[in-house]
C-alpha positions in Angstrom: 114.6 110.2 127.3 111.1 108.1 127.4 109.7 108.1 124.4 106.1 110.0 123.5 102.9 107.6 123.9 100.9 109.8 121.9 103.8 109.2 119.0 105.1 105.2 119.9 101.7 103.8 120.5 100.3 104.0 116.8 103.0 101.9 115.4 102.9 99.7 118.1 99.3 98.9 117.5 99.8 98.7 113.9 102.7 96.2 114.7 100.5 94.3 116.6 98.2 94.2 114.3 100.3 93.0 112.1 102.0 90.3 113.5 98.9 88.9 115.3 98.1 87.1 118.8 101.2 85.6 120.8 101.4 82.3 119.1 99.8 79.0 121.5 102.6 76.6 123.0 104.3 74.3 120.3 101.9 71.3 122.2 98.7 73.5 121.5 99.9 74.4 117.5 100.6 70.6 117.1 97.4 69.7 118.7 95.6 72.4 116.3 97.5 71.4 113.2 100.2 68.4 113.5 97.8 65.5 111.7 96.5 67.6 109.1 100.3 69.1 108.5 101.9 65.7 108.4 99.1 64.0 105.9 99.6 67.0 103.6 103.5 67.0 103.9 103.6 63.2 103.2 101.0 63.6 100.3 103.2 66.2 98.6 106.5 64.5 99.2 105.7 60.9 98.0 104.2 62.1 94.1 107.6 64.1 94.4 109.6 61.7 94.9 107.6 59.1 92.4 108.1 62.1 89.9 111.8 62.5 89.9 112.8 59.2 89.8 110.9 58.6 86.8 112.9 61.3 85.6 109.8 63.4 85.3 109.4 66.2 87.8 106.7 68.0 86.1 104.3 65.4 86.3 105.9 65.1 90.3 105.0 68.6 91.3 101.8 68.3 89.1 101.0 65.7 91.9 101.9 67.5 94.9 99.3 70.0 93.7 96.5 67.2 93.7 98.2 66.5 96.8 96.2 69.7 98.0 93.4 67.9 98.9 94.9 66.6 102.1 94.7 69.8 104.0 90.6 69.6 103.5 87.7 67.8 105.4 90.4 67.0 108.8 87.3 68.3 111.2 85.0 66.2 109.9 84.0 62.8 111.3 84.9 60.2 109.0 81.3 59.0 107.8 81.1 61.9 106.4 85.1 62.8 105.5 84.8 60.0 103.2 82.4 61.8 100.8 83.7 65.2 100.9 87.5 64.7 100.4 86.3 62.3 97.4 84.6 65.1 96.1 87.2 67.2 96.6 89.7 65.3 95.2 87.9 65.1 92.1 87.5 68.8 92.0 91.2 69.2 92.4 92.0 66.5 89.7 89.7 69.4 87.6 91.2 72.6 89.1 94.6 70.3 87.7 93.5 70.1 84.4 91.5 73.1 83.3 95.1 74.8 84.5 97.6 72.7 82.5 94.9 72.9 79.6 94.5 77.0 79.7 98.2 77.6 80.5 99.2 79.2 77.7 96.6 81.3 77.1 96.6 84.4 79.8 93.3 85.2 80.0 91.1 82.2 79.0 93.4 81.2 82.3 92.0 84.4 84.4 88.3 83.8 83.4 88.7 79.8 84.3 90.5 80.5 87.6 87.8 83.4 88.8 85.1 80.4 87.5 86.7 78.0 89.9 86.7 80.3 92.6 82.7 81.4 92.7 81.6 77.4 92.1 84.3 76.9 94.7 83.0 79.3 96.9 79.6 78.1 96.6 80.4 74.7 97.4 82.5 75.1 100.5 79.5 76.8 102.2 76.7 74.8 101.2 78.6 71.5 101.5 80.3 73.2 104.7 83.6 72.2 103.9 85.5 74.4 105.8 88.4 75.7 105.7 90.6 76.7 103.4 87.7 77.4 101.2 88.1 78.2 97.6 91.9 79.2 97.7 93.3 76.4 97.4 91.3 74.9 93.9 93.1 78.6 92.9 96.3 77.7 93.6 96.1 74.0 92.1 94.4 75.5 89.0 97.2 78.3 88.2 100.4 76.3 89.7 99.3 73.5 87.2 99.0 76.1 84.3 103.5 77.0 85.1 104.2 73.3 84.9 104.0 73.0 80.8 102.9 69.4 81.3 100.9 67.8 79.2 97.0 68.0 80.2 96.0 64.3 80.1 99.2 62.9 82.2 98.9 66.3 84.2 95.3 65.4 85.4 96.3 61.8 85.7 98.7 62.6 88.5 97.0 65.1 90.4 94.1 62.5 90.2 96.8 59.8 91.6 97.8 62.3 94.0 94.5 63.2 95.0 93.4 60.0 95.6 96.4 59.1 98.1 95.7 61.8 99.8 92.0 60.3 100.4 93.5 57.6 101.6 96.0 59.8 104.0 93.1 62.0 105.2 90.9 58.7 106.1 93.7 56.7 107.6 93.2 57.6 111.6 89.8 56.0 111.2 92.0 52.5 111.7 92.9 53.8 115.2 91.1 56.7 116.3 86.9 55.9 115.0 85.8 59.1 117.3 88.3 61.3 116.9 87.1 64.3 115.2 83.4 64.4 117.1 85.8 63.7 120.6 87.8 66.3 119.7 84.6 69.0 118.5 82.8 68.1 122.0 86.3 69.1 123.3 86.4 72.6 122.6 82.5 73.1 123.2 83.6 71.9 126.6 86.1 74.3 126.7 84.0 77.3 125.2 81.7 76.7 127.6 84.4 76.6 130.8 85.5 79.9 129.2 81.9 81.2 129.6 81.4 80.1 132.8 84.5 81.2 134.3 83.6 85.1 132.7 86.5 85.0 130.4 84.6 84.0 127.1 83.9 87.1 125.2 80.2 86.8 123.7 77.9 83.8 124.4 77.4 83.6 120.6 81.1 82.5 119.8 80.7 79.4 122.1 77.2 78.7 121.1 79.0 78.2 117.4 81.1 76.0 119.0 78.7 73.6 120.6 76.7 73.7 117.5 79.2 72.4 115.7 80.2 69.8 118.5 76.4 69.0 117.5 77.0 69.2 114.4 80.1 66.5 114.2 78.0 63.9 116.3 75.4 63.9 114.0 77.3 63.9 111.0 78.9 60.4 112.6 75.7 59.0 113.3 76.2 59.0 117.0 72.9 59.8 118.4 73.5 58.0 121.7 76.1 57.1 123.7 78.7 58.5 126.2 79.7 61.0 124.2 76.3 62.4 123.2 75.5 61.9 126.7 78.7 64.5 127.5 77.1 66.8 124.8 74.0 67.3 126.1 75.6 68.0 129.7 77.9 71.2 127.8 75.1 72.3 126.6 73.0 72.4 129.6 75.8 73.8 131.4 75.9 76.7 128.3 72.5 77.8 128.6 72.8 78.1 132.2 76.0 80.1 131.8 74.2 82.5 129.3 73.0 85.9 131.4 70.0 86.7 131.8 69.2 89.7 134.3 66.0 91.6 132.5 66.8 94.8 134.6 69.8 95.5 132.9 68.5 94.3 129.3 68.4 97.1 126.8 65.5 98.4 126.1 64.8 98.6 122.2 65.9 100.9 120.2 63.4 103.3 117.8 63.7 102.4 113.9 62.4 105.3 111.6 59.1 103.6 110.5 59.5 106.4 107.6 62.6 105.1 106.1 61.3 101.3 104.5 63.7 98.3 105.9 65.8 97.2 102.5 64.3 94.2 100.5 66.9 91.2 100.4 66.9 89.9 96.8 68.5 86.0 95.9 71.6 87.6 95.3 72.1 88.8 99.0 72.7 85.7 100.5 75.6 85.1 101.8 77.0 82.6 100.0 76.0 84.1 96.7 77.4 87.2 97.4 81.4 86.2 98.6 81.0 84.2 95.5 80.2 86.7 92.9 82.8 88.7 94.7 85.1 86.2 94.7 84.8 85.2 91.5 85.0 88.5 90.0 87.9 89.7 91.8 89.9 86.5 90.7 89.5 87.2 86.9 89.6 91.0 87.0 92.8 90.4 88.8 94.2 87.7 86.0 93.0 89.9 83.6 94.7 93.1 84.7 98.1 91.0 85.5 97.6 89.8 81.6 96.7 93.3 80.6 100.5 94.5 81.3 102.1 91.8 80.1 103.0 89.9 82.8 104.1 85.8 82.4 102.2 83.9 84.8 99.0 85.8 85.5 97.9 83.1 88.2 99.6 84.8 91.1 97.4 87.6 90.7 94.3 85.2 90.9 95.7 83.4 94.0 96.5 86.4 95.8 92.6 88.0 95.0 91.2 84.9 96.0 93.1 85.1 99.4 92.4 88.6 99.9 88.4 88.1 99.3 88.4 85.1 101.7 87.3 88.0 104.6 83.7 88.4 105.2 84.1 91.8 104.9 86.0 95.1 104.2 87.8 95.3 107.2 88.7 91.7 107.0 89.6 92.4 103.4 91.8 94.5 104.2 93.7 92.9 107.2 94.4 89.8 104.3 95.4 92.0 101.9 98.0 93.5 104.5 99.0 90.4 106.1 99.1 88.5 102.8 101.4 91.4 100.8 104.1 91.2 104.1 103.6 87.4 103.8 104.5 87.4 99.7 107.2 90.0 100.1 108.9 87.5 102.7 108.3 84.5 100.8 109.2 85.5 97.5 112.5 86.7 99.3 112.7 83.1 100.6 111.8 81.2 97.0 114.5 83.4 95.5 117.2 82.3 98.4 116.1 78.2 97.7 116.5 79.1 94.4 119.3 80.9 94.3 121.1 78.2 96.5 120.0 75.8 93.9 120.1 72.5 96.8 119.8 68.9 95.5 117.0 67.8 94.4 116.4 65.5 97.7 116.7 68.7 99.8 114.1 70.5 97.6 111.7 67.7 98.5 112.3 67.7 101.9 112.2 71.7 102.3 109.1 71.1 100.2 107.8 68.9 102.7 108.5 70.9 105.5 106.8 74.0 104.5 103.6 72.2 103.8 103.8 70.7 107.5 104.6 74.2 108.7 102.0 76.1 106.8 99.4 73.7 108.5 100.4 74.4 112.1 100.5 78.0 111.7 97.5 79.1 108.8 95.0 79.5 111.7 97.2 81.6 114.1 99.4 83.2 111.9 98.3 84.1 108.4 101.4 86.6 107.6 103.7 83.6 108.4 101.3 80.9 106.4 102.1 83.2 103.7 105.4 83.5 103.8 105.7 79.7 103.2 102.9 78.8 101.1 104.9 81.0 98.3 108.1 79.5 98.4 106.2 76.2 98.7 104.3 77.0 95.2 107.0 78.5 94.0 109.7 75.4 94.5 107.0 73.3 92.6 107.6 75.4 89.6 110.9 75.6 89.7 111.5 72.1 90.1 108.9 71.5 86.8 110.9 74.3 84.8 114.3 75.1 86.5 115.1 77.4 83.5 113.9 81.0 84.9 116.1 83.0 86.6 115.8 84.2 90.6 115.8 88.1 89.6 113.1 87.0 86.9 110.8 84.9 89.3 111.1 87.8 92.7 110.3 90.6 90.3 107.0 88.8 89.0 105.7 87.8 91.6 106.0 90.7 93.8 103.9 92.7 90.6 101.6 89.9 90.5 101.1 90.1 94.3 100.6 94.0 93.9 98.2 93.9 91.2 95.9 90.7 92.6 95.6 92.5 96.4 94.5 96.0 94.6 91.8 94.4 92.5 90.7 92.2 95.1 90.3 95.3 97.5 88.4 97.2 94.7 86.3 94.6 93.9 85.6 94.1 97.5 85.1 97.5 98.5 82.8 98.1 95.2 80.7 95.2 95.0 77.5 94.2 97.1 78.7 96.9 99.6 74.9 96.7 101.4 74.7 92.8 101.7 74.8 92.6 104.9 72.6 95.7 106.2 70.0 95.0 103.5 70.0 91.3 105.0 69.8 92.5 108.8 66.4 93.7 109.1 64.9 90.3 108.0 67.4 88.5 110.6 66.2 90.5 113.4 62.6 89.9 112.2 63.5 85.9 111.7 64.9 86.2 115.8 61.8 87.9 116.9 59.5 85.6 115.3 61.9 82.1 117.0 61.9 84.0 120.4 58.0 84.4 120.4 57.9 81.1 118.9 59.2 79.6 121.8 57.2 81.7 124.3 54.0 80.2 122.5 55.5 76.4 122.9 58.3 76.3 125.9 57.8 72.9 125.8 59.3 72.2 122.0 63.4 71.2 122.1 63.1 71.9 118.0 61.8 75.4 119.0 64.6 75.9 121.2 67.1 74.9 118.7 65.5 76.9 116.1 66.2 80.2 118.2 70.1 79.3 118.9 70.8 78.6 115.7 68.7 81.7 114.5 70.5 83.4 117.3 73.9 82.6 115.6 73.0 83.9 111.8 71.7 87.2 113.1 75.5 87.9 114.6 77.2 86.9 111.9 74.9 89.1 109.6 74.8 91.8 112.2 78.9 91.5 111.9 78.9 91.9 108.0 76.4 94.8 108.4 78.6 96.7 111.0 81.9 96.3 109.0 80.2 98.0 105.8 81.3 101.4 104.7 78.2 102.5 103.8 75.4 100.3 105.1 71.5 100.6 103.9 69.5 103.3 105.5 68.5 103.2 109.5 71.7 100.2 109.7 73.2 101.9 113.4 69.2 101.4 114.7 68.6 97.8 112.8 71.7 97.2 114.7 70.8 98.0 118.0 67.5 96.4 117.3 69.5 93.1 116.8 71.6 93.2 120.0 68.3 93.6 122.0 66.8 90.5 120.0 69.9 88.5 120.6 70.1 89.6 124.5 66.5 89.0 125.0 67.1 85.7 122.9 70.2 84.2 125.1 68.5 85.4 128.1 65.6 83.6 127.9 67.2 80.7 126.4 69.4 80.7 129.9 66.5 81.5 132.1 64.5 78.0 130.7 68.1 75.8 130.9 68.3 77.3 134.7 64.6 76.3 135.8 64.3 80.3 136.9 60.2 80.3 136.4 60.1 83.8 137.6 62.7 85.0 135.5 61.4 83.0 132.0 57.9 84.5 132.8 59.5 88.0 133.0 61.2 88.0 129.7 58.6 86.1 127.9 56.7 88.7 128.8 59.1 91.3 127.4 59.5 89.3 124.3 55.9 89.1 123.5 55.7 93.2 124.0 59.1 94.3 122.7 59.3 91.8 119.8 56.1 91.4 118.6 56.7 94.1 116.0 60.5 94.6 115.8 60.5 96.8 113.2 58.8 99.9 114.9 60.8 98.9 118.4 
């Protein structure tokens, strides 16, 4: 009997959903992830190892978590590596100590570790760090406060830690000088193939990744040369990719001029915003794990902070699901390393492994990233304090998990609920104004830029705005409003790259009319 599509195919969407995209070829996940994994691994394993032999595995494991800051800055070309893994070694040698220092006091330790995770917040998006953002000074901070080491020789060996891996994270700069603007001018090349061959899905995710192909040359300095040269030639060959048909262009859509646009305060920005949330969601969820009386409240903050890493509610709650299967499956896995009780050289190699893992999958596969990061936390403690027993350690963390994804999504889904929508009216105005900009001086490259990378905030606002629950008033119309900016915007911005006069007259001359007061249509 065939089974019912109407009945099968919810479940298999939600499985899908679940599990995520096929997984890229073992050469493409290496490619992706394999130098950043096997810096991290080796930067865990070698305080490890310097830890138990001097009979102090504690202060080991308290150096494998400095040993965090190896899986930061790997996209970033070296002139400019150098400064921000130094800075974030430093702020890891912190995240170390404020953790050891507030262990034993619940919820001085949830207000520190929510603290950590709003001035982290903040300063992976001005400093553009990148990924993992502010989850992992969480996870340094409340795995140090379960080691009961000592703060002073706890700091000292993250610091040591940290500063190896500096050292680990700079070391391809003896063979490879170019590698990570080489490897950014890469994928813009291959963005932009997608987008000429009709495969790519919106003009604005390859224009983000020749911006930051841009981006990496001239954080190296590299203002000339064969691979600037290849630069320019992508983007050429982008803008003349972009479509730009004006018959088929919507035309605007009406905004109630009755209903006032929203007035985006300070605190709207984005930046300010994901780190009030985040902040708040990682002590409320310390707090509330304290609150009932459970041991080590930092799981709770760890899992908060990786549930408010999404942009949004929906991505909010995608984390929250993929990170609860991901906990449930590695605190399954701690318990069975645990239980097995291997020798303490296995422990350090499975230790090792994980991390190496965890880096090749974490952009693909988050549920699976999971899954090991917890047993990979988890091992640390256990090695510092091998006292507890496996029933203890699944049954706390799984409540600890629980209680840090429901804050999160609370805080999430309560908090700045109309950041977006109140910021997308001034975007699409902010668009308008670069478009007519550049119909008033065609001949400016800065004017140019200054539309594509205008271009490139209105989607992202414009995909915060559509993912609210309940957006400011007149959001559906800013909305529309915005994809007729952007359309108009990348069309004419093709149009010029192309040398179609005839066609760059035309929708200048639709910009000037249609844009000139974007509010009213």
């Amino acid at each position: 009997m065939e089974p019912v599509p109407a009945l099968t195919s919810p479940a298999r969407r939600a499985w899908r959903h679940l599990l995520g995209q096929p997984l890229p070829t073992p050469s493409a996940l290496w490619q992706g992830g394999g130098r950043r994994g096997v810096t991290a691994a080796a930067c865990a394993v070698l305080p490890l190892i310097v830890g138990v032999s001097a009979g102090e595995p504690g202060l080991g494991a308290a150096g494998a978590l400095g040993a965090f800051t190896a899986i930061y800055g790997h996209a970033l070309p070296y002139r400019r590596r150098a400064v921000v893994v130094a800075g974030v070694a430093l702020a890891m040698t912190v995240a170390a100590w404020l953790g050891a220092l507030t262990g034993p006091h619940p919820v001085v330790l949830a207000l520190v570790c929510g603290g950590l995770a709003a001035v982290a917040t903040v300063a992976t998006a001005v400093w553009r760090i990148g990924a993992p953002g502010p989850a992992g000074f969480v996870i340094v901070c409340g795995g140090s406060s379960a080691l009961g080491t000592a703060p002073g020789e706890h700091a000292l060996a993250a610091g040591a830690a940290a500063a190896l891996a500096w050292v680990g994270c700079m070391l391809p700069w003896l063979w490879d000088r170019t590698g990570p603007e080489r490897r950014a001018v890469e994928q813009a090349e291959r963005a932009v193939g997608a987008l000429v061959a009709g495969t790519a899905v919106q003009p604005v995710v390859v224009a983000r990744d020749v911006r930051l192909a841009d981006t990496a040359m001239t954080d190296a300095g590299r203002r000339d040369g064969d691979l600037r040269d290849r630069l320019r030639l992508i983007e050429q060959r982008f803008f003349e990719a972009l479509p730009t048909d004006p018959d088929v262009l919507p035309r605007p859509a009406v905004v109630d001029p009755t209903v006032p646009p929203p007035t985006p305060r300070w605190w709207h920005r984005p930046w300010v915003v994901t780190a009030a949330r985040t902040g708040i969601g990682v002590a409320a969820a310390g707090l509330a794990a304290a609150a009932v009386g459970l041991h080590n409240t930092y799981w709770a903050a760890t899992s908060a902070a990786a549930v408010l890493a999404g942009i949004d509610a929906r991505q909010a709650g995608s984390r929250a699901l993929h990170r609860a299967f991901g906990t449930v499956l590695g605190v399954l896995l701690a318990g069975a390393i645990i239980w097995a009780d291997p020798p303490v050289a296995v422990s350090i190699l499975l230790v090792g492994l994980m991390q190496l893992t965890v880096e090749l999958l974490i952009a693909h596969r988050y549920w699976m990233a999971v899954s090991l990061i917890t047993p990979l936390v988890l091992t640390l403690v256990h090695m510092a304090l091998p006292q507890r027993s496996v029933g203890e350690l699944v049954v706390e963390r799984l409540s600890e998990t629980g209680i840090g994804i429901v804050v999160a999504l609370a805080v999430g889904l309560a908090l700045f609920r109309r950041s977006g929508s109140r910021r997308l009216p001034a975007a699409v105005r902010a668009t308008a104004a670069a478009a007519l900009a550049l119909t008033a001086e065609p001949g400016r490259a800065d004017v140019e830029r200054h539309l594509h990378d205008a271009l490139v905030a209105l989607s992202d606002i414009a995909l915060v705005a559509r993912a609210e629950l309940s957006p400011a008033p007149a959001t559906a119309a800013w909305l529309h409003q915005a994809r007729h900016v952007a359309d108009l915007g990348w069309a004419l911005l093709g149009a010029r790259a192309r040398g179609e006069d005839d066609l760059t007259a035309a929708l200048t001359r639709r910009i000037r009319e249609e844009l000139a007061h974007p509010s009213a249509g």
